[in-house]
DOVEXVEX-442562 format. One record per residue (C-alpha): residue in three letters; z, y, x. Coordinates in nm, 3 decimals, always signed. Example, Ala and Ser with C-alpha at 12.3 -4.5 7.8 and 13.67 -1.06 7.14 Angstrom:
BEGIN
  rest       pz       py       px
   ALA   +0.780   -0.450   +1.230
   SER   +0.714   -0.106   +1.367
END
This chain:
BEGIN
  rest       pz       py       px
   UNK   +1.145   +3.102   +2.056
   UNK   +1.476   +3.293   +2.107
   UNK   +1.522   +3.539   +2.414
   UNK   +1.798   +3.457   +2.638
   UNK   +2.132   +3.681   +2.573
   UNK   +2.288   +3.838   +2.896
   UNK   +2.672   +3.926   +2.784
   UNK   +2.860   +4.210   +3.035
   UNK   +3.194   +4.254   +2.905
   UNK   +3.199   +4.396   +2.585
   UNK   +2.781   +4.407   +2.560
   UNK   +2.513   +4.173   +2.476
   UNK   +2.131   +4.246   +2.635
   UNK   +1.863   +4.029   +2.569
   UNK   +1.605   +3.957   +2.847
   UNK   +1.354   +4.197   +2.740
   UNK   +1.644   +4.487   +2.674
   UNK   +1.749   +4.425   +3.022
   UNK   +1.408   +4.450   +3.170
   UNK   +1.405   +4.764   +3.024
   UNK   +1.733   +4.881   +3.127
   UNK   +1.618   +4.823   +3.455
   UNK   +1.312   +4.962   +3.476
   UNK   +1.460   +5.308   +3.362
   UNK   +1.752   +5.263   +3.604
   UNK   +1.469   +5.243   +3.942
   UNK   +1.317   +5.534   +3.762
   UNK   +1.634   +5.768   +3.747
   UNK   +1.686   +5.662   +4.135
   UNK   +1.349   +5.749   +4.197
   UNK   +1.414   +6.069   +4.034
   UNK   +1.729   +6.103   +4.236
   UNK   +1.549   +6.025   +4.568
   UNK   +1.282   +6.337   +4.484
   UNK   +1.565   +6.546   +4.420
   UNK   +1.736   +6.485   +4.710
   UNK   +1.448   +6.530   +4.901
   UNK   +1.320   +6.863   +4.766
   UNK   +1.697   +7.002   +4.829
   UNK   +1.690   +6.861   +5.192
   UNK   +1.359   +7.068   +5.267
   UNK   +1.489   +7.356   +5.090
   UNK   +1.765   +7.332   +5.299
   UNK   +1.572   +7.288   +5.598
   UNK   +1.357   +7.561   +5.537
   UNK   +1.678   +7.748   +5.452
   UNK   +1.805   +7.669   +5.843
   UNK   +1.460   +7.719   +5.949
   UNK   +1.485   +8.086   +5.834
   UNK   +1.811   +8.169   +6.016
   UNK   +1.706   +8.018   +6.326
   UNK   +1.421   +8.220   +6.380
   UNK   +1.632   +8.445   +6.550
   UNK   +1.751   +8.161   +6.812
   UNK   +1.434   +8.042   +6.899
   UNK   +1.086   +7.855   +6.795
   UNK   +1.172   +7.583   +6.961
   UNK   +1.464   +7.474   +6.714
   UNK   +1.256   +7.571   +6.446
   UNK   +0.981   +7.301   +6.599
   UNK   +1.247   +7.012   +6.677
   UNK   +1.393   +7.106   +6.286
   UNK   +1.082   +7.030   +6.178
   UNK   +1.018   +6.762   +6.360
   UNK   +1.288   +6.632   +6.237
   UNK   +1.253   +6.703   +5.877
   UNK   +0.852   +6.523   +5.880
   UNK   +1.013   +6.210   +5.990
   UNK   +1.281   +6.242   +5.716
   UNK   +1.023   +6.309   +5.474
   UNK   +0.794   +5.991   +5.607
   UNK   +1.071   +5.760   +5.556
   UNK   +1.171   +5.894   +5.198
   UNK   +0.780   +5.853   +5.128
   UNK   +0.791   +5.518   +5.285
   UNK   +1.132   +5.407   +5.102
   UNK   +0.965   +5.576   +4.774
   UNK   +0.633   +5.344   +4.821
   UNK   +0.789   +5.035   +4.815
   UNK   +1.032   +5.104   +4.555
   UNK   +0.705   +5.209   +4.366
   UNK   +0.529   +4.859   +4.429
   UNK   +0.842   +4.668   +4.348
   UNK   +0.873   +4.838   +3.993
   UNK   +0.523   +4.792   +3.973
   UNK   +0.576   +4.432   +4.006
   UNK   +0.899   +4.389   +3.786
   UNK   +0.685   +4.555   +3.512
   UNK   +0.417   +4.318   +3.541
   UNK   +0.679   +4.048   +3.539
   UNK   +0.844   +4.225   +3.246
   UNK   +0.507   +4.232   +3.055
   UNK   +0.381   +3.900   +3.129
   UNK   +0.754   +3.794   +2.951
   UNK   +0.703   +3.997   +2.706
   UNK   +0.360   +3.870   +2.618
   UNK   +0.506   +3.483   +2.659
   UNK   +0.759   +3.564   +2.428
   UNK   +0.528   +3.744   +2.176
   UNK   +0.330   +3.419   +2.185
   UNK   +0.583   +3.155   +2.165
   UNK   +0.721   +3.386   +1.880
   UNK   +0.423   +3.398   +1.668
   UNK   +0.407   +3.023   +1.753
   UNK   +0.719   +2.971   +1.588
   UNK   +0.630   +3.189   +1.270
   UNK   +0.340   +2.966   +1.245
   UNK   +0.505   +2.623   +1.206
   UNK   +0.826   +2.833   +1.002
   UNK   +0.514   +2.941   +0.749
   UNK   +0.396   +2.548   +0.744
   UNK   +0.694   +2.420   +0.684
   UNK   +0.795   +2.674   +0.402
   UNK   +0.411   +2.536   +0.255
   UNK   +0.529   +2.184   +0.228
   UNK   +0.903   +2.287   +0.131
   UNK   +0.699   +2.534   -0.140
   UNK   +0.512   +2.231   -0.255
   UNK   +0.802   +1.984   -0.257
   UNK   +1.011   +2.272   -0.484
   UNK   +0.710   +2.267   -0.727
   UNK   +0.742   +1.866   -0.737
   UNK   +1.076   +1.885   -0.833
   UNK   +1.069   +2.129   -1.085
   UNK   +0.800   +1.945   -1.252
   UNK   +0.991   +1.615   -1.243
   UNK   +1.304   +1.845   -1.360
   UNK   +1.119   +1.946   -1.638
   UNK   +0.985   +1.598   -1.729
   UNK   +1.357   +1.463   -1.724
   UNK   +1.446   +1.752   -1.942
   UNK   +1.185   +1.651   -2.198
   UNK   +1.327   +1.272   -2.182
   UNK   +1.654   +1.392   -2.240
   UNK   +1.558   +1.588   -2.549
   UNK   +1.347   +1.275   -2.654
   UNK   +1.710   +1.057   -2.568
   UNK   +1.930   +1.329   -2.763
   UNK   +1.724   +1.304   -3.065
   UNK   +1.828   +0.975   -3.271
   UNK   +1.464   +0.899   -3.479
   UNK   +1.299   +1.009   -3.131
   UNK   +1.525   +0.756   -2.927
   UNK   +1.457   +0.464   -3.179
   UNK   +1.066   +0.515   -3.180
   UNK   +1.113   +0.531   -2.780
   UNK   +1.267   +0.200   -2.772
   UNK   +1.051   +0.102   -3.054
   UNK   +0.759   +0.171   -2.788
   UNK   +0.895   -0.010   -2.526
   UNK   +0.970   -0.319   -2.742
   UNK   +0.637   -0.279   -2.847
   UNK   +0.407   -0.245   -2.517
   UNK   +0.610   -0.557   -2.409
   UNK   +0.528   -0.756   -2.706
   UNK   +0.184   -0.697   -2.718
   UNK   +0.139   -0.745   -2.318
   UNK   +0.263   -1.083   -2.379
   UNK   +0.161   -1.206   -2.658
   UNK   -0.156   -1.322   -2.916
   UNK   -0.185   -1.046   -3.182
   UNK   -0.154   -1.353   -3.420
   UNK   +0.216   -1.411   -3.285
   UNK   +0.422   -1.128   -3.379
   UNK   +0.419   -0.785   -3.656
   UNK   +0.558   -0.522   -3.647
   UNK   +0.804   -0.311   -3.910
   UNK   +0.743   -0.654   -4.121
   UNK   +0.944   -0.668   -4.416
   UNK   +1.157   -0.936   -4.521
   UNK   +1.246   -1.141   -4.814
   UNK   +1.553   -0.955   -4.847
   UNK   +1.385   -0.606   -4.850
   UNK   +1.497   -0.524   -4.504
   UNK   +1.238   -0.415   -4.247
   UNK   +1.305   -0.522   -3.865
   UNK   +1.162   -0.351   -3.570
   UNK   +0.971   -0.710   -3.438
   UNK   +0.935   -1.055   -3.574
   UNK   +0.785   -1.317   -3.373
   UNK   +0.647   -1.576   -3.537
   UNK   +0.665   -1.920   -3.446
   UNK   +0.398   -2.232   -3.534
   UNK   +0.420   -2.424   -3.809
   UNK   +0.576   -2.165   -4.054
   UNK   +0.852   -2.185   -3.855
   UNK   +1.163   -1.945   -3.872
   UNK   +1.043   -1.608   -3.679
   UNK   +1.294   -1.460   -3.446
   UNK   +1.383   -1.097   -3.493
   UNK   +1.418   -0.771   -3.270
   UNK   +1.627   -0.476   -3.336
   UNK   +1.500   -0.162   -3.051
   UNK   +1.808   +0.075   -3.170
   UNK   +2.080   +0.138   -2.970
   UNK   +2.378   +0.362   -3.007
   UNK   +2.297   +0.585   -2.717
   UNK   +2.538   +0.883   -2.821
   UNK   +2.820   +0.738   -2.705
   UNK   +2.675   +0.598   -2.365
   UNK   +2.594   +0.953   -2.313
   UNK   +2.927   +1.090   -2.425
   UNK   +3.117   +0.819   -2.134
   UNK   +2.900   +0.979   -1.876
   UNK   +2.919   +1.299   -1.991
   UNK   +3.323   +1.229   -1.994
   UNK   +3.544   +1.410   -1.717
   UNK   +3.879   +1.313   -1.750
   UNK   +4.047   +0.967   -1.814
   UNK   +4.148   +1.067   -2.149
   UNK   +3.809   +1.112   -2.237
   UNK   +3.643   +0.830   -2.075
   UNK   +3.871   +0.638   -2.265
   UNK   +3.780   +0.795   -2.581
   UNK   +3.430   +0.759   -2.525
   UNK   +3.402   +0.399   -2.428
   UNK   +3.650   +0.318   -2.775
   UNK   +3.381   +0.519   -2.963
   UNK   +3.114   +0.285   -2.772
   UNK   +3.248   -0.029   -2.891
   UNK   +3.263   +0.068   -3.216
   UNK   +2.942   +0.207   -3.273
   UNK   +2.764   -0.090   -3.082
   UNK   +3.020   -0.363   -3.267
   UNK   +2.921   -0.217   -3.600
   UNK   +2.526   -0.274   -3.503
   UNK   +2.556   -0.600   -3.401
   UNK   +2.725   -0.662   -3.734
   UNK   +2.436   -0.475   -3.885
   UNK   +2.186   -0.689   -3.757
   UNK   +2.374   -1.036   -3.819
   UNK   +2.445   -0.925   -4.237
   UNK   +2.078   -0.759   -4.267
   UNK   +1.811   -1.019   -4.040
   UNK   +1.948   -1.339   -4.102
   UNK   +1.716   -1.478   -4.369
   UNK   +1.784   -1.850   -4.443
   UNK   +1.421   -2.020   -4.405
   UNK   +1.242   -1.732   -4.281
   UNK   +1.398   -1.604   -3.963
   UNK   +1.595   -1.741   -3.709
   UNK   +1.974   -1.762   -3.660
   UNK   +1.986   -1.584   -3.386
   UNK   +1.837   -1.244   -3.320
   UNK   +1.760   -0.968   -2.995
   UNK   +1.908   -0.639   -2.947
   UNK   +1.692   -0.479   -2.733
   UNK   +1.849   -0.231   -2.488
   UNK   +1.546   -0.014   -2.329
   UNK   +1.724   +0.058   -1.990
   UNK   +1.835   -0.220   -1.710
   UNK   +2.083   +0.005   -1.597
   UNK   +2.269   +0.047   -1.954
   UNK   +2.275   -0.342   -1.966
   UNK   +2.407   -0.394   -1.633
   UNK   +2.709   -0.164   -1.712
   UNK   +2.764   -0.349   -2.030
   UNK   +2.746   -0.667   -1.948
   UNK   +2.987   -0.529   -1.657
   UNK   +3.221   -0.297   -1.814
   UNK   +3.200   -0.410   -2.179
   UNK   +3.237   -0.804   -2.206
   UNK   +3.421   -0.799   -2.479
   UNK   +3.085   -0.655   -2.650
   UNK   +2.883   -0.924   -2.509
   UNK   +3.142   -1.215   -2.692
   UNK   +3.112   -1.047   -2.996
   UNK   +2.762   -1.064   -2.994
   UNK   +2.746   -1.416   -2.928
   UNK   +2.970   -1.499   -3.189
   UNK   +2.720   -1.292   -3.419
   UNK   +2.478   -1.480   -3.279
   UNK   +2.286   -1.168   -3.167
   UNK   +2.192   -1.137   -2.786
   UNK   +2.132   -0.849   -2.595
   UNK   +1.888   -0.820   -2.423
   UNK   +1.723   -0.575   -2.150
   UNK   +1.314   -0.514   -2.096
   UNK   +1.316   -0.825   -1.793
   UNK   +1.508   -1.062   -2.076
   UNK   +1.282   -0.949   -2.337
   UNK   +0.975   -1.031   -2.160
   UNK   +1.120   -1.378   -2.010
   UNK   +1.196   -1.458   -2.383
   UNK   +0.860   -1.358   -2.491
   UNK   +0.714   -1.566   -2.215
   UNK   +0.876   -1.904   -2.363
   UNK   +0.754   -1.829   -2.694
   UNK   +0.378   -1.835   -2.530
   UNK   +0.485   -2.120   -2.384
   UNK   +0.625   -2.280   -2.682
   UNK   +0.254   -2.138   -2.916
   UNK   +0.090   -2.320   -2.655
   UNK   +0.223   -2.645   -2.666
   UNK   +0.185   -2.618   -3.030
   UNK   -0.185   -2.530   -3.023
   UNK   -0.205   -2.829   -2.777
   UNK   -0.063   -3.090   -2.998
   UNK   -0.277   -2.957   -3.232
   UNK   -0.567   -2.983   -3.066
   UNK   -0.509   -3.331   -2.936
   UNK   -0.750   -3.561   -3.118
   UNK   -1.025   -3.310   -3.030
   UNK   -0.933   -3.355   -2.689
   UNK   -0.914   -3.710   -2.763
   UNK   -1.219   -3.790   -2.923
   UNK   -1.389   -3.539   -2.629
   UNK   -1.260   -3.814   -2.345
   UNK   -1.405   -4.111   -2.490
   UNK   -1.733   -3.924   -2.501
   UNK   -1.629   -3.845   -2.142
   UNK   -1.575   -4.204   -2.091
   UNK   -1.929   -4.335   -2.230
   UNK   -2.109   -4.114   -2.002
   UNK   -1.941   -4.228   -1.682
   UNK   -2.052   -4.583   -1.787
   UNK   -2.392   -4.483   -1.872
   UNK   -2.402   -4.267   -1.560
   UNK   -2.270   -4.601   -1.364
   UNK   -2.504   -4.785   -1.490
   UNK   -2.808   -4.578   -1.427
   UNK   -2.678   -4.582   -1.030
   UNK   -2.676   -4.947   -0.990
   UNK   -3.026   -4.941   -1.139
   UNK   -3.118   -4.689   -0.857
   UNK   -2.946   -4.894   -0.653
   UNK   -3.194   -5.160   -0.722
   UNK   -3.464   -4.938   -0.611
   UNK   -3.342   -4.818   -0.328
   UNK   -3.272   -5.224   -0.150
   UNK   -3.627   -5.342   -0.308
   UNK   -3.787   -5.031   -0.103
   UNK   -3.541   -5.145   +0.173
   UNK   -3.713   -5.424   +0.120
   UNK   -4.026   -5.353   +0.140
   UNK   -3.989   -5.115   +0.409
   UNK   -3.927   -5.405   +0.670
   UNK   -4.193   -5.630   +0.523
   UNK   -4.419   -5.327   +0.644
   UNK   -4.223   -5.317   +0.948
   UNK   -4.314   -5.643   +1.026
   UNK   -4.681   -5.636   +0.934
   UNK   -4.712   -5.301   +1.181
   UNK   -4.533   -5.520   +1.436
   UNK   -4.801   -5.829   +1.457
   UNK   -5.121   -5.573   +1.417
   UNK   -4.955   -5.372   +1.727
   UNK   -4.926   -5.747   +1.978
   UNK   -5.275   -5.802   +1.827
   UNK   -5.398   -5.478   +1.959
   UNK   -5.229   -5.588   +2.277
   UNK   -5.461   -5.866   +2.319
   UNK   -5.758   -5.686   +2.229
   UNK   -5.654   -5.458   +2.565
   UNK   -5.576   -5.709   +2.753
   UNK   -5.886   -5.908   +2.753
   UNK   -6.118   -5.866   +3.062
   UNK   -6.511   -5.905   +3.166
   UNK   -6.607   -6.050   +3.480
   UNK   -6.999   -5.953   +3.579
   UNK   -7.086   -5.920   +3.231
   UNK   -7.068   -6.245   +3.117
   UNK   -6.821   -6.343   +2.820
   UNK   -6.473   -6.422   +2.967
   UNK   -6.324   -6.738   +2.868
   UNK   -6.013   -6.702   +2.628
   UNK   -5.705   -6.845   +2.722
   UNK   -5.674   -7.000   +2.349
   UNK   -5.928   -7.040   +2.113
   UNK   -5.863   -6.928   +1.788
   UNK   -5.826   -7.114   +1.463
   UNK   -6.098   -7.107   +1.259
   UNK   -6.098   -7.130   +0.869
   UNK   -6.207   -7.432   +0.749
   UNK   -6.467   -7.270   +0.488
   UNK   -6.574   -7.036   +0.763
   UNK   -6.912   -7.126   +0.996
   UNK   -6.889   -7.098   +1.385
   UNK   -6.951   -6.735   +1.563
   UNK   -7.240   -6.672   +1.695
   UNK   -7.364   -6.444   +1.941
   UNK   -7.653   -6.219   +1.937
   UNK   -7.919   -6.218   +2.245
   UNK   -7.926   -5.836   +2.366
   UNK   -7.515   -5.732   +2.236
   UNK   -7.162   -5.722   +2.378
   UNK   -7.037   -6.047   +2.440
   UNK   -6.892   -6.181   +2.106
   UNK   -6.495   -6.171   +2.100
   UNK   -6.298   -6.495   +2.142
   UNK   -6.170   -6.433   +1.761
   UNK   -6.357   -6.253   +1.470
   UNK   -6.049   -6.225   +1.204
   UNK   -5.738   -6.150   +1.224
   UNK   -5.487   -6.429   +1.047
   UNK   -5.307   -6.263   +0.710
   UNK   -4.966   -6.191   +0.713
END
């Protein structure tokens, strides 16, 4: 927190210089006040002295007089004391605000030079890793096994270790960075991961138009001449394809050729060589899965095949081993409401049994008589028991 500047004329106080200032300035008039004081009772007792002579009674009213004087100066003295009393406390409690809110401030200023500390250290280190990549950049074997790497970790993230080799050589003696191989002994497709970075770097390192210009004439030659290196050295009738990848290891560096340099990019074409950047390389990669895949398909097609009409004979076995359960299950349909019925007739039977009723012991007289089997003798009844039911059997369902 910064202290408030007071300007008068040609001078600048701060609040706590002023405070100051003024405390010493009621201090000197205090001072002043004492002095005058002392000299006005000297000078009193001075008159006091020569007026002996004229009479005590002078002397008394001089006195008097110079009592009351000195009252007053004590009283004006008193309260000029309390009131610098009171600035001072004022002055000290601003102080002590300003000491705070200072050390306040020093406290966040030392936090934020922490995280300003740690955010230098972040940079160098990334400073120094850029450093190191430029070294690895400026170097030409360094920056081919760099894009080699790239190539590489692409390849292999994509596809079957079957599918592609590495530093292969060819039937011309040659040795490309990649070949992909494609089914059926097919013609494999080559990759080249070196690019003539020297004189990308020399067109950005370039600071007049004069040397730009120099730079980006040394740029097409350089890349030109690769391309043509690539079309006279990997094109391999029967064992690779007619067209092959230049792999350029930065997105950046492709945009600004495809964007600066198109009369590169027809060359190449007409080379039959493409350029292409990491996202290209790995969409390329991605058809050639595609394209193993099909392949593996087709050649696993009678298997699959022969696998559905096995697929096929076990749904119809399966279908017919439901219709048998089927069967089952409307039989015990069946049967379940022959039961049914059965449980209905024994229930109204037991209704009759309930509802019969005895009149002063004697047998009551059923409302129908029963039919009896024609094999079966007639009921009789037995002296001493329970009167003998109007029906002995129930009639089978």
């Amino acid at each position: 927190m910064v202290d408030q500047v007071y300007r008068f004329g040609d001078y600048a106080l701060t609040g706590a210089e002023l405070a100051l200032a003024a405390v010493a300035a009621a201090s000197v008039f205090l001072l002043v006040l004492l002095v005058l004081a002392l000299a006005a009772w000297r000078r009193a007792a001075r008159r006091a002295d020569d007026a002996t002579a004229s009479g005590n009674a002078d002397v008394q009213r001089r006195m008097v007089e110079l009592m009351r004087a000195q009252g007053e100066i004590t009283g004006h003295v008193q309260g000029l004391s309390q009131r610098l009393d009171g600035f001072g406390h004022r002055v000290g409690q601003s102080m002590s605000d300003t000491t705070r809110n200072t050390q306040e401030s020093l406290a966040r200023l030392g936090e934020r030079l922490a995280v300003i500390d740690k955010a230098q250290q972040t940079i160098t280190t990334l400073s120094t890793q850029v450093v190191e990549l430029q070294h690895i950049l400026a170097n030409k074997q360094t920056r081919g096994a760099f894009g080699q790497a790239r190539m590489e970790a692409i390849v292999r993230d994509a596809l079957p270790a079957a599918a592609y080799r590495f530093q292969p050589t060819l039937g011309n003696g040659t040795r490309p960075d990649c070949l992909i191989l494609f089914p059926d002994d097919g013609p494999s497709l080559v990759i080249d991961a070196k690019f003539p970075l020297e004189a990308w770097n020399a067109i950005r390192a370039a600071e007049t138009p004069d040397a730009v210009k120099a730079a980006e004439a040394q740029f097409r030659r350089d890349t030109v001449k690769h391309i043509q290196d690539i079309a006279a050295r990997y094109f391999v009738t029967g064992e690779t394809q007619d067209t092959a990848f230049m792999f350029v290891p930065s997105e950046s560096i492709f945009a600004d050729i495809h964007e600066r340099f198109e009369d590169i990019i027809q060359r190449a074409h007409r080379a039959r060589v493409v350029v292409v950047s990491p996202s290209l390389l790995m969409l390329s990669v991605q058809v050639v899965m595609s394209l193993l895949r099909d392949q593996r398909m087709r050649e696993q097609a009678h298997v699959i095949q022969e696998e559905v009409m096995r697929l096929m004979e076990d749904v119809g076995r399966l279908d017919d081993r439901v219709r048998k359960l089927q069967t089952h299950f409307v039989q015990a349909n069946k049967d379940i409401d022959d039961i049914l019925i059965t449980t209905k007739k024994v229930t109204g039977r037991g209704q009759k049994i309930e509802a019969v009723e005895f009149d002063d012991g004697e047998a009551p007289t059923p409302k129908a008589q029963p039919r009896p089997a024609p094999s079966q003798a007639p009921p009789r009844t037995r002296p001493n028991g329970p009167p003998q039911l109007p029906f002995s059997q129930f009639d089978e369902v």
